[in-house]
N, C-alpha and C positions, 0 to 999 in steps of 0.2 A: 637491794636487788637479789641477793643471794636466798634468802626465806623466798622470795616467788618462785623460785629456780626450785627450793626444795619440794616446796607446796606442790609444783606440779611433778616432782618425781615421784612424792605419794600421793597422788593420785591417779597416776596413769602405774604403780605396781597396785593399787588396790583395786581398780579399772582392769588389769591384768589376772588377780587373785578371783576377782569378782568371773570373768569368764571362762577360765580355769573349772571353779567350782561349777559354776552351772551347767558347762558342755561337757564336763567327764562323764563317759560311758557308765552304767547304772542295768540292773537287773529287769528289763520289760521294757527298755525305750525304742527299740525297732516298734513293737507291737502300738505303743502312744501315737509316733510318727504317723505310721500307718493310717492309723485310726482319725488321727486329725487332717491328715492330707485326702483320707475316703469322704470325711465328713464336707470339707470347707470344696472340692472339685465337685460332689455331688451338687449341694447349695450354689454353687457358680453355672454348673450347665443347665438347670432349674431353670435357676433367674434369667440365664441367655435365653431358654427357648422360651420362656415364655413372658420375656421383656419383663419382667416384675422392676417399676422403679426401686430405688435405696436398697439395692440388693448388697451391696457389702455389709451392711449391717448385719446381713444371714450370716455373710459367711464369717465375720469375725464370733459371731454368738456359736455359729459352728465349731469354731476353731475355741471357743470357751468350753462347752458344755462337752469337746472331748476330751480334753485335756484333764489328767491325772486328776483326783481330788485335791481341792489344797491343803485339808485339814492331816493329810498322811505327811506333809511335809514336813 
């Protein structure tokens, strides 16, 4: 009983470490935001006015192709 108990202390502090790292503040991420929330609202009022079916699909490949490179990570 005790190992399940620990099991899940690590991994809810590495589940903790894990979002820690990813949401710390960084050098240019207002401008990323930005830029992905321009991209992905533009691709949604599109799609609304002019009914385009499987329009999420835009807007997720929106939300891809503005999003940082991944190779600088």
């Amino acid at each position: 009983m005790g190992d399940d108990r620990s099991h899940r202390d690590s991994s809810l502090a590495w589940f903790s470490d894990f979002l820690r790292d990813e949401l710390r503040p960084y050098p240019g991420r207002w401008a990323i935001v930005a830029r992905m929330v321009v991209a992905a609202t533009a691709v949604a009022v599109v799609s609304m006015i002019f009914r385009i079916p499987h329009a999420y699909q835009g807007a997720v490949y929106a939300l891809l192709v503005s999003h940082e490179a991944l190779e600088n990570n």
